[in-house]
C-alpha positions as CSV (number, residue, x, y, z in Angstrom):
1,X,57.5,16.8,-68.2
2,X,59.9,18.9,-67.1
3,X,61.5,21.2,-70.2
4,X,65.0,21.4,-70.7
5,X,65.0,25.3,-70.4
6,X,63.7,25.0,-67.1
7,X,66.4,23.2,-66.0
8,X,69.0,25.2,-67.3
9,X,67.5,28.5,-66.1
10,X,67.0,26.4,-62.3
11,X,71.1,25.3,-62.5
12,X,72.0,29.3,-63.7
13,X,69.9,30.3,-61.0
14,X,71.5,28.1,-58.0
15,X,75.0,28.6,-59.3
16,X,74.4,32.6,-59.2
17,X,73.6,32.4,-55.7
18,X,75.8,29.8,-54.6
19,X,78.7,29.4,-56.9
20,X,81.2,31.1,-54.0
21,X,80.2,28.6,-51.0
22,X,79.0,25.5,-52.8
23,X,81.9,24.1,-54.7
24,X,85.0,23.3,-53.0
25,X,87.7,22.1,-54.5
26,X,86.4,21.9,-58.6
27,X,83.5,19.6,-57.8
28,X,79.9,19.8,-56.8
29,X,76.8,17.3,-56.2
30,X,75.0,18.3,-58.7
31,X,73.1,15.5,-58.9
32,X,70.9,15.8,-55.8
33,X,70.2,19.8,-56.6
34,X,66.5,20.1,-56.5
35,X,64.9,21.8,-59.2
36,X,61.6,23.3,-58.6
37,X,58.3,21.8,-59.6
38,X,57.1,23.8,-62.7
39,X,53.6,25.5,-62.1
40,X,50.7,26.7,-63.9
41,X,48.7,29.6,-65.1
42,X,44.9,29.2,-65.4
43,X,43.5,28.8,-68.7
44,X,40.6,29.6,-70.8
45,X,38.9,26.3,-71.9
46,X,36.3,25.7,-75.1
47,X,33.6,23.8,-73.6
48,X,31.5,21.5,-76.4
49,X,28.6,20.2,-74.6
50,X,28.3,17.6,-74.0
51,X,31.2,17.2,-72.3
52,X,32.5,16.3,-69.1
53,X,32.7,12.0,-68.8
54,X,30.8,12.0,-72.4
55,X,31.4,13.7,-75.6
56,X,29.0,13.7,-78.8
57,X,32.4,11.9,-80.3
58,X,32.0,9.1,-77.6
59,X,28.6,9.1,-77.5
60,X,28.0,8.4,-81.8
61,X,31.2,6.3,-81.2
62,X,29.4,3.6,-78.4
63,X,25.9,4.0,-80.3
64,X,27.7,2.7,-83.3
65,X,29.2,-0.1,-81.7
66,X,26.2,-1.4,-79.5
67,X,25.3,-4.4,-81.9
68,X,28.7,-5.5,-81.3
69,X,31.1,-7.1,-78.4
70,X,31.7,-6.3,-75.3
71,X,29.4,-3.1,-75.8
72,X,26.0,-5.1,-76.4
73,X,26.4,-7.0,-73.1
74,X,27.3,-4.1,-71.4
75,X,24.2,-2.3,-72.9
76,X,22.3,-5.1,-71.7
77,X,23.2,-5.0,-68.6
78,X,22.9,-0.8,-68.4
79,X,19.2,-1.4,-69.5
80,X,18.7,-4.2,-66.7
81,X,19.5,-2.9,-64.2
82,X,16.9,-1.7,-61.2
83,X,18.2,2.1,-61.0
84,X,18.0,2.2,-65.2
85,X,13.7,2.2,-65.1
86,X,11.7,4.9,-66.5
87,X,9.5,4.8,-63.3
88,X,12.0,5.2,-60.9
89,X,10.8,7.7,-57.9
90,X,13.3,10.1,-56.8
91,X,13.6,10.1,-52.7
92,X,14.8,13.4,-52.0
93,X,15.9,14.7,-48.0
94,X,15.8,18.1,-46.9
95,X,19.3,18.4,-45.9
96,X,21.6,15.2,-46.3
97,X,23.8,13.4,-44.2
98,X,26.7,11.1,-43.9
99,X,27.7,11.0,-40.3
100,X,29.4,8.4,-38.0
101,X,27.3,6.0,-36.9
102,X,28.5,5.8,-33.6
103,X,28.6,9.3,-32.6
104,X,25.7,10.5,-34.3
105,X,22.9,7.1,-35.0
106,X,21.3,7.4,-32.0
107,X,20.4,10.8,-31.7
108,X,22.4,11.1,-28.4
109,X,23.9,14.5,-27.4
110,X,25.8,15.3,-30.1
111,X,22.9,16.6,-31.7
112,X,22.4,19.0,-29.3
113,X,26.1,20.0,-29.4
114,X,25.9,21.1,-33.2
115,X,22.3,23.0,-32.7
116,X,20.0,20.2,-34.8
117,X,18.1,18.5,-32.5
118,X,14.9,19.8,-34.3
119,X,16.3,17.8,-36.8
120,X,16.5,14.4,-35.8
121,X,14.7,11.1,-37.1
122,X,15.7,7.4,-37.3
123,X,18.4,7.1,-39.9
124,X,19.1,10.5,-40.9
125,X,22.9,10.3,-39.9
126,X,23.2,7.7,-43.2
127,X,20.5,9.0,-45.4
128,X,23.1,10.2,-48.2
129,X,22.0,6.9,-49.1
130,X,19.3,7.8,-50.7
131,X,21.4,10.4,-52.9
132,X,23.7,7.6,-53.8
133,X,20.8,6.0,-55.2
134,X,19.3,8.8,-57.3
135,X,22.4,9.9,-58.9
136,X,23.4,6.8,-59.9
137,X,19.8,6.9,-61.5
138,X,19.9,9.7,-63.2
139,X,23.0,9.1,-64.6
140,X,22.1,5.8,-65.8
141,X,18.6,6.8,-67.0
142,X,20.6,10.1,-69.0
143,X,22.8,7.4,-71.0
144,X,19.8,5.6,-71.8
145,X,19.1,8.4,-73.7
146,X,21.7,9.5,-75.2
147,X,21.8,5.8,-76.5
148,X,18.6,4.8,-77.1
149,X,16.6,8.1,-77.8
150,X,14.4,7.2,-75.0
151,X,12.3,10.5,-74.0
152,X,10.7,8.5,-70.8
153,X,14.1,7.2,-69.8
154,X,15.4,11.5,-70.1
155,X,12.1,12.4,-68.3
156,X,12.6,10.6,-65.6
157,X,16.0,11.7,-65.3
158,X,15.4,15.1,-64.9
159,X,12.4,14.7,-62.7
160,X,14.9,13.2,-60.2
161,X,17.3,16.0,-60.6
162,X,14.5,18.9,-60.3
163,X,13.0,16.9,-57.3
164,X,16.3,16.9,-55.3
165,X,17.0,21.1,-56.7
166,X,13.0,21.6,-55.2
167,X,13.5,20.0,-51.8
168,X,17.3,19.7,-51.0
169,X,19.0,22.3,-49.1
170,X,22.5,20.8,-49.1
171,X,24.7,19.5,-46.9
172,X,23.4,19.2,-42.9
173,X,25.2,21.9,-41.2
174,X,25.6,22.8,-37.3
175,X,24.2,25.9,-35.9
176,X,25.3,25.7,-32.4
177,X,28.2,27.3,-31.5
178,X,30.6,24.2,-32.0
179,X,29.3,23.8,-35.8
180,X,27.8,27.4,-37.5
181,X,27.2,26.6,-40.4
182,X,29.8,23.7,-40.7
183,X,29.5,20.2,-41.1
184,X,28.8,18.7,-38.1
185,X,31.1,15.0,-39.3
186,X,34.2,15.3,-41.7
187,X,32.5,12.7,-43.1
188,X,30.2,14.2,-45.0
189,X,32.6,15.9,-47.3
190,X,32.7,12.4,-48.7
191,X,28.9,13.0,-50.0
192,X,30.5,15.1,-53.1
193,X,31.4,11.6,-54.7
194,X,28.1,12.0,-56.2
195,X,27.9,15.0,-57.4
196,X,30.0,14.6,-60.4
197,X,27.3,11.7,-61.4
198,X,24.2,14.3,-60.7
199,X,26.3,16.8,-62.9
200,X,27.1,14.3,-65.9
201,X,23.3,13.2,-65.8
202,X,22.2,17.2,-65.8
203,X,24.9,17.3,-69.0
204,X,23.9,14.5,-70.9
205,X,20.1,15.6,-70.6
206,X,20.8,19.0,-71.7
207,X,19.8,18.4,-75.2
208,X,16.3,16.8,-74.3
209,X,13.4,19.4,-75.7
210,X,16.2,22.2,-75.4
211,X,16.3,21.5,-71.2
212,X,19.4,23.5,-70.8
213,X,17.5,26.5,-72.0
214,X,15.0,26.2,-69.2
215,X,14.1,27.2,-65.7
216,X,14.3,24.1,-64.3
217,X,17.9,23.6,-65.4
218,X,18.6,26.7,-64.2
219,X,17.3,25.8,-61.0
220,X,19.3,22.4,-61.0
221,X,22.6,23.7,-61.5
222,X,22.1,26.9,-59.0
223,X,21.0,24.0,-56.3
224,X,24.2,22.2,-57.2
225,X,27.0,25.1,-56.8
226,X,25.2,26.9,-54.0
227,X,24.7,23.4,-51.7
228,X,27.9,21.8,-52.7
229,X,30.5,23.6,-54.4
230,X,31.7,26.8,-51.4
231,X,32.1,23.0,-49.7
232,X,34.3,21.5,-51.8
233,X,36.5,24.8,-52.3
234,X,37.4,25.2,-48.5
235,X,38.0,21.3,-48.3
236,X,41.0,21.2,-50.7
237,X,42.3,24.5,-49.4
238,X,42.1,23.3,-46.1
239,X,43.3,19.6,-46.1
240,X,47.3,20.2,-46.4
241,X,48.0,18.7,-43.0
242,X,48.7,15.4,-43.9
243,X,45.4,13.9,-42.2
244,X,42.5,13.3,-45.0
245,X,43.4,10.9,-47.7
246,X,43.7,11.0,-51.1
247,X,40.5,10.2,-52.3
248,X,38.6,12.9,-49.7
249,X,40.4,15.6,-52.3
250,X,39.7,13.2,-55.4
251,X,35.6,13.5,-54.2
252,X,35.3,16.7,-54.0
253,X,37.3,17.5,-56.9
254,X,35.4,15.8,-59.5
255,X,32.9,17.4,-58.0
256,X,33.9,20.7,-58.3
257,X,35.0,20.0,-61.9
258,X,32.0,19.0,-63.1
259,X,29.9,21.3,-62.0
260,X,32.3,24.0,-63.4
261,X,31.8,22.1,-66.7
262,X,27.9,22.0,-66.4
263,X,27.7,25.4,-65.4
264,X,30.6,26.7,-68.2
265,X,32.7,28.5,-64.9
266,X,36.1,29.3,-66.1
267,X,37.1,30.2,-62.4
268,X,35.3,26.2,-60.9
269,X,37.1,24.8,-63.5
270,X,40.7,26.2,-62.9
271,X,40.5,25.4,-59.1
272,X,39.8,21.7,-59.6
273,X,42.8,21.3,-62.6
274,X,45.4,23.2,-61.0
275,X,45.0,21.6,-57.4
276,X,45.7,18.5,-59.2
277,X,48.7,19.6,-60.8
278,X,49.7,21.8,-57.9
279,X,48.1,21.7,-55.0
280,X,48.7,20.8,-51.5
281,X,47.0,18.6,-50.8
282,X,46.8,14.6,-51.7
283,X,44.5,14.8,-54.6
284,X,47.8,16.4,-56.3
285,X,49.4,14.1,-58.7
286,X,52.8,15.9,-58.6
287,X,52.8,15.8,-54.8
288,X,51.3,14.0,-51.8
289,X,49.2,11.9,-54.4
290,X,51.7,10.4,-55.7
291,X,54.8,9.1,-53.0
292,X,57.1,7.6,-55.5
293,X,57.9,6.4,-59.6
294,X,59.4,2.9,-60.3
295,X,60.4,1.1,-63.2
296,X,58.7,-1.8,-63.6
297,X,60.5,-4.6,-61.9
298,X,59.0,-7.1,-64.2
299,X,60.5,-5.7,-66.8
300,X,57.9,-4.4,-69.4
301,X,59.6,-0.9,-69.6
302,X,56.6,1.0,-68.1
303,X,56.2,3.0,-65.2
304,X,54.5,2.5,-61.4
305,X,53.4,5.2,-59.5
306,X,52.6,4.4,-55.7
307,X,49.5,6.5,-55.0
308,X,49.0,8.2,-51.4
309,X,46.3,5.3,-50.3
310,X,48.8,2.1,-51.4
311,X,50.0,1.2,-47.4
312,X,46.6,2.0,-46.0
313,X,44.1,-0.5,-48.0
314,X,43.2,-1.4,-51.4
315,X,38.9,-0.5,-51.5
316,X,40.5,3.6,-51.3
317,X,43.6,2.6,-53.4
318,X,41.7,1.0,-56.1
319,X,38.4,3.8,-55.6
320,X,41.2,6.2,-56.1
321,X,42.4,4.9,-59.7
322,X,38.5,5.6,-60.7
323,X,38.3,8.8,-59.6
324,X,41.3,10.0,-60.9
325,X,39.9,8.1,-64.4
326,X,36.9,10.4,-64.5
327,X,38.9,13.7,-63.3
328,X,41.0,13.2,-66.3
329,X,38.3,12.1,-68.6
330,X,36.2,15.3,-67.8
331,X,39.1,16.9,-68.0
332,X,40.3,15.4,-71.5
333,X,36.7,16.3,-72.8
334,X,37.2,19.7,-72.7
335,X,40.9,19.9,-73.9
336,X,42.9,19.3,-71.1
337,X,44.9,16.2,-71.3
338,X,45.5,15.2,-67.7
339,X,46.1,11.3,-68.7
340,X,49.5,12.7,-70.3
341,X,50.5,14.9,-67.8
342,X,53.8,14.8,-66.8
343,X,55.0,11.9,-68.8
344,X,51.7,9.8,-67.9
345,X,52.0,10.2,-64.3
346,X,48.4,8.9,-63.8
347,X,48.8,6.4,-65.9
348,X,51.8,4.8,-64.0
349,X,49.8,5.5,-60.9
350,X,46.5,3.4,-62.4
351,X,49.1,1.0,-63.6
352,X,50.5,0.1,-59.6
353,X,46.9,-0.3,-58.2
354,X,46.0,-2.5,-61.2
355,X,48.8,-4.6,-61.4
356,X,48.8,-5.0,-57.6
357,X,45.1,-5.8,-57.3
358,X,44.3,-8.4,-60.1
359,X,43.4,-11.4,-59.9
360,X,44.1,-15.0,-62.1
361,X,41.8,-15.4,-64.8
362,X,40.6,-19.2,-63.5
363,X,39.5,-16.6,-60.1
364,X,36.9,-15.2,-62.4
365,X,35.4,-11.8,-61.9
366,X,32.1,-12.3,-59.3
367,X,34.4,-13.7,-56.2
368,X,34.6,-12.5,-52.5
369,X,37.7,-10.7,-52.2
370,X,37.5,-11.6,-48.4
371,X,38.2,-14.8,-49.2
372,X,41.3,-14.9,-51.7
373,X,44.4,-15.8,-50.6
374,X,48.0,-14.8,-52.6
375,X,48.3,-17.7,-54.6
376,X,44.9,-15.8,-56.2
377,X,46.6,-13.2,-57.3
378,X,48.2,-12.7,-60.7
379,X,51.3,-11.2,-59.3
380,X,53.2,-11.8,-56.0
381,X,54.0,-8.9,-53.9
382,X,56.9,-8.9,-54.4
383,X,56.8,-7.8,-57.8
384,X,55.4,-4.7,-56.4
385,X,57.5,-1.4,-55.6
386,X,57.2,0.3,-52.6
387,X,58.8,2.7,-50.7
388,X,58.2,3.6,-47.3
389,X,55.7,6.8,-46.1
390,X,54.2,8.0,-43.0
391,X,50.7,9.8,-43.9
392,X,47.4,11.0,-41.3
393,X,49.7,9.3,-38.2
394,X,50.4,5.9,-40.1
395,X,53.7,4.8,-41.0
396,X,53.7,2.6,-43.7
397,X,56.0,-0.1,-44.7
398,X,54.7,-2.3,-47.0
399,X,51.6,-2.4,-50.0
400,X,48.6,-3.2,-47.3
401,X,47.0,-6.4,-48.0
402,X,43.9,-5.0,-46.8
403,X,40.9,-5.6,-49.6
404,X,43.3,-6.4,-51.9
405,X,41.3,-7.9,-55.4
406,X,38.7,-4.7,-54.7
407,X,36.2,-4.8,-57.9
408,X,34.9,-1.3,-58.9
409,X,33.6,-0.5,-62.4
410,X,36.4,2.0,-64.0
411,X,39.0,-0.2,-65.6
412,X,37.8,0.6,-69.1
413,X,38.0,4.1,-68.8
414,X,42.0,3.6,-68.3
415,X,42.1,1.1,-71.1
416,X,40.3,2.7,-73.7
417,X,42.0,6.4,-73.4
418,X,45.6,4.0,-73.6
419,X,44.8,2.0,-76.6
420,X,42.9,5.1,-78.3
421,X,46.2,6.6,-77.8
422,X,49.3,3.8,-78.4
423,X,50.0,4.2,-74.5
424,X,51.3,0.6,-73.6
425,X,49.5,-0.2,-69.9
426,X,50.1,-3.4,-69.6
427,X,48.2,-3.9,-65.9
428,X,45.6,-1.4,-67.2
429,X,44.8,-4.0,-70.3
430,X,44.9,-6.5,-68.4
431,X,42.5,-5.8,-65.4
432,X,39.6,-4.2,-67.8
433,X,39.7,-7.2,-69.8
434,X,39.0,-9.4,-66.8
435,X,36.2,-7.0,-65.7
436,X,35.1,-6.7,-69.0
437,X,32.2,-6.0,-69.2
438,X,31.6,-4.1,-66.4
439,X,28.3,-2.3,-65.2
440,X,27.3,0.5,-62.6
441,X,25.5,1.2,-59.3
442,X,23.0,-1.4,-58.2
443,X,25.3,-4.0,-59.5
444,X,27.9,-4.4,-57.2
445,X,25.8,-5.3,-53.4
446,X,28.3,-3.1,-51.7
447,X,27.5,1.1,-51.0
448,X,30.6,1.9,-52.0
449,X,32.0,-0.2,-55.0
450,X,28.2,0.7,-56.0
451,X,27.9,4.1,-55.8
452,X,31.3,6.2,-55.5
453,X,31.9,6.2,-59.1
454,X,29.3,6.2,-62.4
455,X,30.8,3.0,-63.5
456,X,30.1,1.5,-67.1
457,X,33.0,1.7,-68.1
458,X,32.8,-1.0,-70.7
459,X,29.9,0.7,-72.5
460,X,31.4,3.9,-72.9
461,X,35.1,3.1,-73.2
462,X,35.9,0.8,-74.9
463,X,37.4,0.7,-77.7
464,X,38.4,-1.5,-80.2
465,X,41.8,-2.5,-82.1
């Protein structure tokens, strides 16, 4: 929110240096003088562990509600899922990959190019599959016991952490001339989605037989910062050219967030907060994330934010709205209210995707979204806002249509931070009760709707009237 005194100093300022030359005859237009953004200092934050996506608070809170509805179906489905088994086998790679399948799958002369033909096997472009996979597990195992008290469940967990820290040795980098030491696809900056779920699973297990005290998760959290986090650093520095998307900033963000939480870095934990307040890049809020602010046209009184990834399609719009949900609630956790920020500018921006995106109630909430047509949706388009952009070479003119009804596992995190706080969000309330109650990776068929975000949102967020 913008302060009144900053106003008034921005107006004393302009009309210092312009008074002589801007006003001609006794009037002015003041109206469309630009005042400048506010910014912001870093700051010293108190760090309760656990923190991050989980406090003790939420975690006595769910554990005192699990005999109850929603959260005992949404336990149930936490415990039965595949990736939530005490004898799940970690599948670590020595260096991990996300590359373009059509450049790099066949091992073709690209390889050569970037210095890592050594390297080369069947599938290793795509095998940051297998890291999807195991940090989804951990995660899911490290709530199982937090919840349950299960020591097998938090055993596992960690063996799959210290496997990856003993083997892994980061991101697959070039080390030809074309690629030293660089990743050889953009793509694989998308990789740090996970890491904020590896990082919450390492913080949640910190309290099994005094783990955080130990070598091991030492070892862990040094694997983590060394392999990922110089990475995610020179990505948001470096993407201010209008070219990768909003939720390439948002990934590597959260992860760089987390892992300052995890690893109680002041300096980690700045860069991540104030680049979403101020940066340059899209995963800013105040800027480029965010084009424009509508009222609601339907009249409820609350606010619409169009996000950075509204014209292009709706699986990055709507995987957007979660990760900006588990920036703010890691951020939230350690005193940092980011869901308030500048008059609940994440909010209204959770608010457009939601209200754009859901569905009837008679659609249900297992359909193909390939197959829905606009009389399935709960509002016509035309009820949604939008104002023209051009972004990474695309102009844009209307919401895209593109995977529009996209299902992804976050909506209660947005729901239970607005009715634990009197935050009307209508859409928001809306959305997660349709969903309700959702689950987490391994329950969704799809790698991405799966795996980009820690889902459970239900179990852990909810929160009743």
């Amino acid at each position: 929110m913008k302060k009144i005194f900053s106003i008034l100093m921005a107006g004393v300022a302009m009309l210092g240096a312009s008074a002589c030359c801007e006003i001609e005859d006794g009037t002015t237009d003041i109206k469309d003088w630009e005042i400048p953004a506010p910014t912001y200092d870093p700051k010293v934050y108190t760090i309760n562990h656990p923190a991050m996506l989980h406090s003790a608070t939420d975690i006595d809170y769910v554990k005192a509600h699990l005999g109850q509805q929603p959260w005992s179906d949404a336990y149930q489905k936490l415990l039965g899922g595949w990736l939530c088994s005490n004898t799940h086998k970690a599948s670590p790679v020595e260096y991990i990959a996300r590359l373009d399948a059509g450049n790099w799958g066949d091992g073709g002369g690209r390889w050569d190019d970037a210095g890592i033909r050594d390297l080369y096997y069947p599938g290793i472009h795509n095998n940051f599959n297998q890291f999807s996979r195991d940090c989804a597990a951990a995660y899911q195992l490290s709530l199982k016991w937090q919840l349950a008290g299960d020591a097998e469940a938090a055993a596992c967990a960690i063996k799959i952490l210290e496997d990856w820290a003993a083997k892994n040795k980061g991101i697959l980098l070039g080390r030809g001339p074309r690629f030293k030491d660089e990743v050889v696809d953009p793509n694989e900056y998308l990789i740090m989605f996970q890491i904020h779920q590896a990082a919450n699973a390492a913080e949640l297990l910190r309290n099994y037989n005094n783990w955080s005290e130990s070598e091991s998760f030492k070892k862990v959290c040094d694997w983590m910062v060394s392999s990922f986090a110089p990475f995610c650093s020179k990505f948001i520095a470096n993407n201010i050219y209008d070219h990768s998307w909003m939720n390439w900033d948002l990934a590597s963000m959260t992860a760089l967030l987390s892992m300052g939480i995890l690893t109680d870095n002041q300096d980690m934990i700045n860069e991540a907060i104030l680049h979403f307040k101020q940066g340059e890049g899209p995963g800013c809020i105040m800027r480029k994330g965010v084009i424009a602010v509508f009222d609601d046209p339907s009249g409820t009184g609350e606010k619409l934010a169009q996000g950075n990834e509204a014209g292009r399609d709706q699986g990055h719009n709507v995987l957007c709205a979660g990760m900006v949900g588990a920036f703010c609630q890691m951020a939230y956790n350690i005193g940092e209210d980011l869901f308030a920020f500048e008059d609940g500018r994440a909010i209204a921006f959770a608010q457009y995707v939601a209200k754009y995106n859901i569905v009837k109630p008679e659609i249900g909430s297992s359909y193909n979204k390939g197959n829905l047509s606009p009389a399935s949706f709960r509002y016509e388009e035309s009820s949604i806002p939008f104002k023209e952009y051009t972004y990474s070479g695309n102009n844009m003119t209307v919401v895209s249509g593109a995977g529009r009804g996209e299902i992804r596992p976050i909506w209660d995190l947005w729901a239970g931070y607005c009715k634990s706080h009197g935050v009307k969000a209508t859409y928001i309330q809306q959305i997660a009760e349709h969903f309700r109650p959702d689950a987490g990776g391994g329950h969704y068929n799809a790698a991405g709707p799966d795996f980009d975000q820690a889902g459970f949102s239900t179990l852990m967020y909810h929160r009743a009237d």
